[in-house]
N, C-alpha and C positions, 0 to 999 in steps of 0.2 A: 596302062592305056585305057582311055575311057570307051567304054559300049555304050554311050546314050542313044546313040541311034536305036538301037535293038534292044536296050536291056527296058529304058524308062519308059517307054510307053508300057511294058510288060508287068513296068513294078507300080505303077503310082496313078491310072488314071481308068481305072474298069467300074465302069457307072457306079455300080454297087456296092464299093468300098470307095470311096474316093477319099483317099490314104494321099501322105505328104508324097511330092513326087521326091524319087532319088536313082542314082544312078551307081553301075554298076562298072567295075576294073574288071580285065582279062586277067585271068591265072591259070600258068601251065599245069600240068598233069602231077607234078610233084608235090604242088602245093598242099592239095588234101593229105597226099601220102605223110607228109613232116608234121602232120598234125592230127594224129590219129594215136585214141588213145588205149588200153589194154580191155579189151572185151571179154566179158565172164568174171570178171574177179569177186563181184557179190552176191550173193542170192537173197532173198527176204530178210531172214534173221539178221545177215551183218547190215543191211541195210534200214533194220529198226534199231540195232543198236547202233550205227552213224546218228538216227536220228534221238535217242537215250543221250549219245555225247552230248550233242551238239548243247544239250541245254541244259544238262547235269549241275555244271555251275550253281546255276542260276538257284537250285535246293538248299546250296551250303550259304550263300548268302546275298543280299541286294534285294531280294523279297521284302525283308523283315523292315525295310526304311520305308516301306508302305503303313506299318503300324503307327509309324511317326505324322506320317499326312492324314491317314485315315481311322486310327483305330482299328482293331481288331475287325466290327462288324464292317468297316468301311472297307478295309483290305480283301474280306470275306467275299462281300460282293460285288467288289473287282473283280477277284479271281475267278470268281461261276462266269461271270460275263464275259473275262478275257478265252476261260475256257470253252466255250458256247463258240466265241469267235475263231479261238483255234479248232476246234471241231470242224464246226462248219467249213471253215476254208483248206481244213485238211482232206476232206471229201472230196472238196472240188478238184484238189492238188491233184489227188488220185487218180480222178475221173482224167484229168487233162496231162499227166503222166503217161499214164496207160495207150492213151489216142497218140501224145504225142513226144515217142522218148529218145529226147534229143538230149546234150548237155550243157546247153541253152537254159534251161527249165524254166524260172518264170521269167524270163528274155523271150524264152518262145515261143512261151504260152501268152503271151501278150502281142509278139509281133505277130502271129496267126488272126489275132481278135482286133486289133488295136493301131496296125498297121506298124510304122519304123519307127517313128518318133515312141510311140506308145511302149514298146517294145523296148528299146534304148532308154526310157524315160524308169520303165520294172529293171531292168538287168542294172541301174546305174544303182538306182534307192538300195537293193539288194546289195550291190559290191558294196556301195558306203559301209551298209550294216557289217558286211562279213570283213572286211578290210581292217574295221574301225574296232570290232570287238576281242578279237585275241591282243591288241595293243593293248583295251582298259584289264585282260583277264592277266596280261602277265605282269601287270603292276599286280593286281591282288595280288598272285603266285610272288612276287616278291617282298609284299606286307608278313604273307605267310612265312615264309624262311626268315625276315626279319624279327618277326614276334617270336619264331622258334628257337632262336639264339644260333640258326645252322650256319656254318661257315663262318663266323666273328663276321658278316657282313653290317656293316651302317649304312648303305648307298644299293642301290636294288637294281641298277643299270648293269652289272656283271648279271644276273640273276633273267634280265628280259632280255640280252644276248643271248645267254644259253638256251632260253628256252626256243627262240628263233632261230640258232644254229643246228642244235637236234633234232629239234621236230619237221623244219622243213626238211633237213637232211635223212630223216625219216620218208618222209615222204614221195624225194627224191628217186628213192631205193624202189619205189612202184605204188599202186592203190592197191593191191591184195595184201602185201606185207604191210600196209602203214593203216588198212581198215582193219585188220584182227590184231595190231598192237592195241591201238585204240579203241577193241571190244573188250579185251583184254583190262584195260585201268580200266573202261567204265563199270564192267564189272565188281572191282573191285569198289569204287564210288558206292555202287549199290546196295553191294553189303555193308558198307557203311552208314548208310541211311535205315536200313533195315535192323541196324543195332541200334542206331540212336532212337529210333520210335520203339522200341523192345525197351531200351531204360526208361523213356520217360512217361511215357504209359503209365505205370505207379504212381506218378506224380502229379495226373492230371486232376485240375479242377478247372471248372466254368468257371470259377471267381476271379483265375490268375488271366481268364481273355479280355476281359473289362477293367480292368484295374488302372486304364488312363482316364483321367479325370475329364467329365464332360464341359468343355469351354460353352460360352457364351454364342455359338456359331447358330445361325438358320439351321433348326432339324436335330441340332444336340441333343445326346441320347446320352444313356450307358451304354448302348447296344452300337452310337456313331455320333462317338467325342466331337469331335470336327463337323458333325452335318451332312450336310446332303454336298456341298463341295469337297468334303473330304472323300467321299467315292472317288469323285472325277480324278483327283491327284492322287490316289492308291491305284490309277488305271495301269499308269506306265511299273510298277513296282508287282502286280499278276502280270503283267507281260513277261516278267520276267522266270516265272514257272516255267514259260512253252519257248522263249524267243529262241529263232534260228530251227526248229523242226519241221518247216518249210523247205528248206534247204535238202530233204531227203533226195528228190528228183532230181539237184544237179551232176546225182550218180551214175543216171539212166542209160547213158550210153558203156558205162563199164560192170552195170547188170548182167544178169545169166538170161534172164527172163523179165525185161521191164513191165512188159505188158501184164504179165500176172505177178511179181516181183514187189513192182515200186509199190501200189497200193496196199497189199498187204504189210509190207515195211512201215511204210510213213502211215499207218493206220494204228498198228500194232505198238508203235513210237508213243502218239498221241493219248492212245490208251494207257500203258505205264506211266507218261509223263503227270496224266489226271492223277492218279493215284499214290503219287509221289506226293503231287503239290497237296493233295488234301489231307495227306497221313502228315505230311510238314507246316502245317499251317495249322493243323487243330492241336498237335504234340507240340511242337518247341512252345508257341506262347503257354499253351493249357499247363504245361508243366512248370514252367520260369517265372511267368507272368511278361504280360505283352508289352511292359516299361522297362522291363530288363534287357530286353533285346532289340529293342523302336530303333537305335541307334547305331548297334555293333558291327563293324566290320567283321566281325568273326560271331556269327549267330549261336550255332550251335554246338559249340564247343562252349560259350558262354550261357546258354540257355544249361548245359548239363551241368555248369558249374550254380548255378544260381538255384536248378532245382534240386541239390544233395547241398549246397550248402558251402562250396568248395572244390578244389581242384581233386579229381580222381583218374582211374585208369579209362574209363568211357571218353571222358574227356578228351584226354591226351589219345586215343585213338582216332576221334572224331577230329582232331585238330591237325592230326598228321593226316588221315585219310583224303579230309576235306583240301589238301594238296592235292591230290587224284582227281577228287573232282574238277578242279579248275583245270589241271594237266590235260583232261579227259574232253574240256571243252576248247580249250585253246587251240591242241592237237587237231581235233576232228573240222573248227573252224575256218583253221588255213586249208584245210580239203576242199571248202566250202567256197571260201574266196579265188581258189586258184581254177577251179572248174566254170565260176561266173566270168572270169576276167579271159579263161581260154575262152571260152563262147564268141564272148562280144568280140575279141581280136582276132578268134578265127576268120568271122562275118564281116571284120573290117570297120567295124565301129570305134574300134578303138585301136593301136598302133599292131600292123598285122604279127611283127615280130614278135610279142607277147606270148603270143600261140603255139611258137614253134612247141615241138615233141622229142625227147630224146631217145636212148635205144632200148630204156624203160617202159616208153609210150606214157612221159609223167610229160604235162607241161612245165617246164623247168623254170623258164623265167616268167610266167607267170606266180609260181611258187615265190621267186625270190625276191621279185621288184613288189611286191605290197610287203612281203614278209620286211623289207630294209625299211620300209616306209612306216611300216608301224613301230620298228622298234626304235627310228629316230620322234614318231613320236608321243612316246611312252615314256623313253629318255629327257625329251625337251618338257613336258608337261608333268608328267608324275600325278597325273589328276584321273584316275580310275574310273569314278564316278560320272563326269565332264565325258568322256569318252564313250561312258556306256549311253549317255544319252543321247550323244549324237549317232550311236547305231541303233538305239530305238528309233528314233525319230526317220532314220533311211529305213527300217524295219514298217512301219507304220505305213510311211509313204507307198512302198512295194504288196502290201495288203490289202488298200484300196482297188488298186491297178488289177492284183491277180484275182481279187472276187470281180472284180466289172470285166475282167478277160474269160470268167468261166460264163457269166450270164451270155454276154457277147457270144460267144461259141458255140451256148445252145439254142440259141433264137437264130444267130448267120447261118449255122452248119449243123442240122441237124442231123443230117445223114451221116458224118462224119463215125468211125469206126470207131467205139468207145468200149474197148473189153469189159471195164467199169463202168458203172453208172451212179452217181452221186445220188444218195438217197433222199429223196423230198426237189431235184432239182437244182430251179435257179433260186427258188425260196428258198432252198438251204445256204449258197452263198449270197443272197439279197441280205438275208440277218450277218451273215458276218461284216459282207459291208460296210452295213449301219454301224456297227460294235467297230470296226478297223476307222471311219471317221471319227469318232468319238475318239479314240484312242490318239490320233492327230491331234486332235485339241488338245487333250490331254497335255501332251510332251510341250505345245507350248505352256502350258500352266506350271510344270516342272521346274522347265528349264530354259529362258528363252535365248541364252546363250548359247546353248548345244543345238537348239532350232534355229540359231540364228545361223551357226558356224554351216549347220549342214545344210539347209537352203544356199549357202554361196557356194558350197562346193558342188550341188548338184547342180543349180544355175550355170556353173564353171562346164562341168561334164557335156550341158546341154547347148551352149554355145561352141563347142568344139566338133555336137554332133552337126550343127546346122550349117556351120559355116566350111567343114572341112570331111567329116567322114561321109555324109549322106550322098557325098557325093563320087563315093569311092568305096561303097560296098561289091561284097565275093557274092557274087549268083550262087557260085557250089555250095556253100556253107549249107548245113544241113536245115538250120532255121529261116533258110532266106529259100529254099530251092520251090518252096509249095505256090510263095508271091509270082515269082517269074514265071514257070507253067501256067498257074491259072491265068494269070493276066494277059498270056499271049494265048491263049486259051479265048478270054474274053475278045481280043482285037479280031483273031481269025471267028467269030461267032458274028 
């Protein structure tokens, strides 16, 4: 039943936000109860390794197809840039975790700054990305069993069932069991990167980073084959070092401690992730040469082969390990997607049933309705690549949003209770900004197919918000409850 009477003037018309108006549904006393989920299960360390998973992948391969756009140097300063951007917006994350630790995260942190549509507009770009990426990861993970010769498999659709049976069903079982399996393999991911930059170390020369031939482009170098537009197109290819370590804060409400917790997590994350990407970006090419691996679906397993000369035991570790890693991202990603999608459907944004909570305290069908949805379309496509970019491209989009939701927050609300405090301000998230637009363009120069696919599906998402949920949101929801107070706050004023 609708509260317009009471609820919309409270949500949508206080001078100094004048936010889209929308209205609000009654919900009995249960409703929160059946949507509540296990509290305590993380503290900082598993929460910087969720945010290690989330992006681990991205080390073993999909990087290196930035060599191909940009050259060694062009990919280089991509990645400083993309890192600069994730930096910066990892601060922010912090700062607006901390204030505000809901399971919402950048849903909430947008609809507090940005109002509902703004809100709705961050939580959608973010589900695309999180929804869309363990589909394109478990096609790799099926490349990789195929090239292994494991199971006599030809056909890789058995292969991204199982991975979607287990792991959700992992899941299923709670977030304290299913976040220390998954610190657990990335772990083990880690010491496998930590062997591969130990071999090829020996191997390194600056000769083997320039070794692609300078074309005829604006700006061609040895140092950036490609030019100065080779940058731009190795943008989205360094996104792929940090993508999805954002995603730390949709923990926040099954944290020990979010207020002191989240930010040292998602900090602590972004710091290894640095250091991952630049021990991997100077070793595999420095060792292989940067034409040996411009191309590979399997980088570094090929890169050890190229700099010994031949197949060895490094190899064939690195080759089986780098299944871990993609396990390790897949895993931690549907975490990722099913706590965006309990948010928005707890709040009513999207079908309230989504949200319910089992005796686990897991979102269940949240888990399982993207989980079926990626693997029919992982199934029907088989195109890994296609898929990753249309979760950069909902990735990008939500980066924009949540730097102009941190600035926004510290100019409206200053007062606001910030355990953290982002260092340098809203100039720290103003540069990331810049760098997250930039990175938008980017993905249309990519790909303008996967830019094209994912503008209609968020198009889609945002025609459902305006014509059918706006007007059927939960006042209780934790993300909505600050609009309704204040605003009848504002009316009685």
């Amino acid at each position: 039943m609708s509260d317009s009477n009471a609820a919309e003037p409270a949500a949508g018309r206080a001078s100094h936000k004048p936010h889209l108006s929308v209205e609000y549904s009654h919900v009995d006393a249960d409703y929160l109860r059946q949507r509540q989920l296990k509290r305590g299960a993380a503290g900082w360390l598993l929460l910087a390794g969720l945010g290690v998973s989330y992006v681990i992948s991205g080390d073993f391969a999909g990087w290196n197809f930035g060599l191909e756009k940009g050259g060694w140097g062009g990919l280089l300063i991509a990645t400083v840039l993309m890192a600069v951007m994730y930096s910066c917006m990892v601060f922010g994350l912090a700062e607006m975790s901390s204030a505000l630790p809901v399971a919402g995260a950048g849903y909430g942190f947008a609809r507090r700054a940005l109002g509902p549509l703004g809100g709705f507009a961050t939580g959608t770009a973010i589900l695309i990305e999180y929804s869309i990426a363990p589909a394109a990861i478990s096609i790799f993970i099926g490349g990789y069993v195929e090239t292994l010769g494991l199971f006599g498999l030809t056909n890789s659709w058995p292969v991204y069932l199982v991975c979607y049976l287990v792991f959700v069903g992992i899941h299923l079982r709670g977030a304290g069991e299913a976040l220390r399996i998954m610190f657990a393999i990335t772990a083990v991911a880690v010491l496998a990167l930590i062997a591969f930059v130990a071999g090829m170390v020996p191997k390194f020369s600056v000769d083997n980073l320039f070794d692609i031939p300078a074309t005829d482009a604006v700006g061609a170098s040895a140092f950036l084959p490609f030019g100065i537009t080779g940058v731009l197109a190795a943008l989205v290819y360094g996104i792929w070092f940090f993508l999805a370590v954002e995603g730390v804060p949709l923990a926040a409400e099954e944290a020990r401690d979010p207020k002191r917790d989240m930010p040292k997590g998602i900090i602590a994350a972004m710091a290894a992730l640095v250091v991952f990407a630049a021990l991997i970006l100077v070793t595999a090419p420095g060792g292989a040469g940067s034409q040996a691996i411009a191309t590979s679906d399997n980088p570094l397993p090929e890169a050890v082969r190229a700099a010994y000369g031949g197949d060895n035991l490094l190899a064939q570790i690195i080759n089986y390990v780098g299944l871990a890693g993609l396990i390790a991202s897949f895993f931690s990603i549907i975490y990722a997607y099913s706590r965006q999608l309990f948010a928005l459907s707890r709040a009513g944004y999207l079908p309230r049933w989504l949200s319910k909570t089992g005796k686990r305290k897991t979102p269940y069908l949240a888990l399982i309705v993207p989980g079926t949805v990626g693997f029919l379309l992982a199934t029907a496509t088989g195109d890994g690549a296609l898929l990753i970019n249309v979760a950069v491209f909902g990735a990008t989009v939500s980066y924009v949003l949540l730097n102009l939701s941190h600035i926004v927050l510290r100019r409206r609300e200053p007062g606001l209770e910030r355990p953290y405090r982002t260092p340098g301000g809203t100039a720290t998230t103003t540069v990331a900004l810049v760098l997250a637009v930039a990175a938008v363009v980017a993905t249309f120069l990519v790909d303008m197919v996967a830019a094209g696919v994912t503008a209609a599906i968020f198009l889609a998402f945002l025609a459902y918000f305006w014509f059918y949920s706006r007007h059927r949101l939960v006042a209780r929801a934790p993300e909505e409850e600050f609009a309704v107070i204040e605003r009848a706050e504002s009316e009685l004023s």
